[in-house]
N, C-alpha and C positions, 0 to 999 in steps of 0.2 A: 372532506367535510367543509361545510362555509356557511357561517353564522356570523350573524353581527350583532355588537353591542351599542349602547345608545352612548354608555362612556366609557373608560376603564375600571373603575372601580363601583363595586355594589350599590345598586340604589334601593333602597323602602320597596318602592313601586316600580313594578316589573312593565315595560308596553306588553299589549295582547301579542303583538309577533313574537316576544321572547317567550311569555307564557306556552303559549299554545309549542314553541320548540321543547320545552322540558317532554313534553310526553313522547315525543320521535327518541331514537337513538343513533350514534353516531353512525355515518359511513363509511364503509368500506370493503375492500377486495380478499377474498377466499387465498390463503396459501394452500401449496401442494402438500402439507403436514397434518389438518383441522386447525388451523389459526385461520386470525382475521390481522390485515394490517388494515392501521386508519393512517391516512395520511392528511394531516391537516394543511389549511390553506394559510395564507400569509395575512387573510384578513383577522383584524382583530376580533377576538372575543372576551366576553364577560364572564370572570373565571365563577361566578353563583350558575348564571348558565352554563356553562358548561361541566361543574361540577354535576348539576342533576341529569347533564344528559349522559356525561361518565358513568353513573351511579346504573342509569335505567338500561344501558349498552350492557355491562357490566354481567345483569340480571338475564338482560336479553341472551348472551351469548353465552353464560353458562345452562340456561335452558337449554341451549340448542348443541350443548356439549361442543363448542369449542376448548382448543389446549392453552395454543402461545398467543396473546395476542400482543400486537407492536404498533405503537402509536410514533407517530412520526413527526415533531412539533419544529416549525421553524422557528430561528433564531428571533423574530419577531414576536412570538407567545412566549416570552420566558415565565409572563406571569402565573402560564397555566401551570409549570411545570410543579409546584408545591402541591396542587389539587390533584396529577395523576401521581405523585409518589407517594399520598395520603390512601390511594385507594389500591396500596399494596405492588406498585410499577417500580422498576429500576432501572439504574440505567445500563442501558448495553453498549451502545460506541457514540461518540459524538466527532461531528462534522463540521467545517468552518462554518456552515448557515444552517446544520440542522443537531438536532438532540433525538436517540432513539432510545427510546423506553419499551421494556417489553414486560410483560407479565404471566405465568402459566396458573391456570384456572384449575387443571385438576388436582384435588390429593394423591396424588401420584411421584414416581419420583421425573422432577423437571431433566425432558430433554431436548432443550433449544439450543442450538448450536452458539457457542460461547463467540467474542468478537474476534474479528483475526487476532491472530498471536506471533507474530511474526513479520516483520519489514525485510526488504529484499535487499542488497547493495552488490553493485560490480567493481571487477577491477580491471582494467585494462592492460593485456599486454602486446605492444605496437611496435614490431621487431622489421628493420629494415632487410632487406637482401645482404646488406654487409653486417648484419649480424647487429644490428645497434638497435637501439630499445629508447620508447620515448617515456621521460620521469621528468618530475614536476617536485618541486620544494614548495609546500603549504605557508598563506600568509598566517593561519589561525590552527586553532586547536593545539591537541598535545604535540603536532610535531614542528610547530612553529621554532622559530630560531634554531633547531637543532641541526641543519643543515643535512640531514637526511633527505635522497632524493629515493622518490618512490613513484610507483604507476599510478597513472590517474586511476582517480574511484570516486561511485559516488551514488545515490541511492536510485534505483527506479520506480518511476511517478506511475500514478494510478493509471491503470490501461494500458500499461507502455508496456511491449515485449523485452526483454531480459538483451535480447540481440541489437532491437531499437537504440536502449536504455546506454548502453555502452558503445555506440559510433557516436551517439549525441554529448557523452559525458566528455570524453575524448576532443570534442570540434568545441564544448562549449570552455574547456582548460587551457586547450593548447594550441585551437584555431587549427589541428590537423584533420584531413579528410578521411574516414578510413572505410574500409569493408569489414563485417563479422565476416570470423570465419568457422568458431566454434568455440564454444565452453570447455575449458581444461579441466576446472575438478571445481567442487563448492563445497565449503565449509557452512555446519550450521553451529551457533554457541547462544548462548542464554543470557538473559537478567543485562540486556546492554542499553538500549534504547527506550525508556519509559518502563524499564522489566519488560520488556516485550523479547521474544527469541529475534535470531537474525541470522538469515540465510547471505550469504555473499560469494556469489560466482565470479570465478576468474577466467576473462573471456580472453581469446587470442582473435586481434583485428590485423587486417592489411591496410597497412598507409599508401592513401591515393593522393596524398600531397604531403609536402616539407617543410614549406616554411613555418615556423612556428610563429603563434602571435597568440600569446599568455592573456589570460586573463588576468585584469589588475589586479579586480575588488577579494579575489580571492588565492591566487597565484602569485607566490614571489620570484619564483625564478621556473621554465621550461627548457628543456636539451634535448638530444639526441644525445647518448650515452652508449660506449660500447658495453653489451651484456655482462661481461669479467668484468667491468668495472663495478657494475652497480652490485652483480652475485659477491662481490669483496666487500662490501660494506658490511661493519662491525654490524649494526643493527641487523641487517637482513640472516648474518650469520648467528646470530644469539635467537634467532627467532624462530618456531621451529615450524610455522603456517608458513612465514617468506620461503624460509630455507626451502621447505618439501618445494613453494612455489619455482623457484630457482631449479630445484631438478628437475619438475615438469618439461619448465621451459626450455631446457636443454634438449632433453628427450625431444622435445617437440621437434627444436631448430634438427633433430640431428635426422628427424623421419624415422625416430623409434617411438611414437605416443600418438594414440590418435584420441581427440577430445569425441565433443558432444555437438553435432553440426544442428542447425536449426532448419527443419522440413516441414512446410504450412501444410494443415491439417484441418479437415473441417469435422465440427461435431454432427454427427447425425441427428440427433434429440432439438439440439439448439441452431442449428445452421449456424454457428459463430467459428470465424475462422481465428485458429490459433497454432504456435508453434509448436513442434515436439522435438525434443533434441535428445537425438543418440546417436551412436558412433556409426556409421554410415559407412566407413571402409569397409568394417568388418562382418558388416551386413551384405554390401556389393559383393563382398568377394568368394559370400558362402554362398 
């Protein structure tokens, strides 16, 4: 939708363009549920405008028996946003440039799918042919000064495949090059990041190069460690997600464990290609 105002704030006297908008209602695109999303534009508006055009939309669209609808306001309308949570809207997720409000129209009981509930994080385990394993000592957080060396980790960005997420987290810690080769096992646990759940997969890569070159801003120290070294550490042993991690990885090195291999996939419905990861030996071999 794209309206304009003559200033920010309310005037007495409306011009004939604003007038004659109150009678229209906002625009916008049909979801596949009976909802309407509006998505507004970046130009300013005048929140008396577009209060009455909220109001006659509103009207309009329970006439027409809509459910959910989702307005969409960029970070530039912060003014409006008093005017849609006055007319019963809430908010659903908000985004560095946008704010999403959504509202359900029917007496019924609301069923709009709730905002993600969950962030992703990897951990990288980068095991040489001689059996050695690449760990990192963290400049920040809880494990700072502790001298605990551990595998790179670290979360995956919007869009980014889980396999992507962790050659990239890897090159950006420890400046080494690597290949995925499969996901060993993922832990899910609760109430961690914002109360948001958190999925974190522990992936096994192949190092296509050696030399390490640490990241400063966030990297205290980077090695190449032999496995028994780092599986003896006090903490990984008191721990009981490392520890299991620590058997995994044995099993792995020994070619008794096969993980979760990543094989592109396209959706029928969406044509959008994405990964599917499952154990693929035990697939080939039946």
């Amino acid at each position: 939708m794209s309206a304009s105002a003559s200033s920010s704030s309310p005037s007495p006297v409306l011009p004939d363009k604003q007038l004659q908008q109150v009678d229209n209602v906002l625009s916008g695109t049909e979801d596949e549920h009976g909802g309407v999303i509006v998505e507004m534009s970046k130009e300013p508006m005048d929140p008396v405008i577009f209060t009455s055009l909220l109001k006659a939309s509103m009207l309009h669209w329970k006439q027409q028996g809509k459910r959910g609808i989702w307005i969409k306001l960029p970070i530039e309308l912060v003014s409006l946003i008093e005017p849609v949570v006055k007319e019963g809207f809430s908010y659903h997720h908000a985004e560095p440039k946008h704010l999403m409000l959504v509202h359900w129209i029917p007496e019924t009981t609301n069923t709009l799918p709730a905002n993600a509930s969950h962030r992703v994080g990897i951990g990288a385990f980068v095991m040489t042919e001689k059996g050695e394993v690449l760990v990192v000592q963290e400049k920040s957080g809880k494990f700072q000064g502790s001298g605990i060396w551990k595998f790179p980790t670290g979360v995956v960005d919007e869009g980014e495949d889980i396999c992507d997420a962790a050659v990239r987290e890897v090159k950006e810690e420890t400046g080494i090059d690597t290949k995925f080769v499969e996901i060993l096992a993922f832990r899910q646990s609760h109430k961690s990041f914002f109360e948001k759940s958190d999925l974190f997969f522990m992936c096994m890569l192949k190092p296509v190069s050696f030399n390490i070159q640490k990241q400063e801003r966030e990297i205290e120290a980077a090695q190449w460690m032999a496995f028994e070294e780092y599986a003896a550490q006090e903490f990984v042993q008191k721990h009981d997600l490392l520890k299991y991690m620590a058997k995994i990885c044995i099993a792995k090195r020994e070619e008794k464990y096969s993980g979760f291999s990543a094989v592109p996939t396209i959706t029928s419905f969406s044509k959008k290609q994405s990964n599917l990861y499952f154990n693929t030996n035990d697939l080939n071999s039946s």
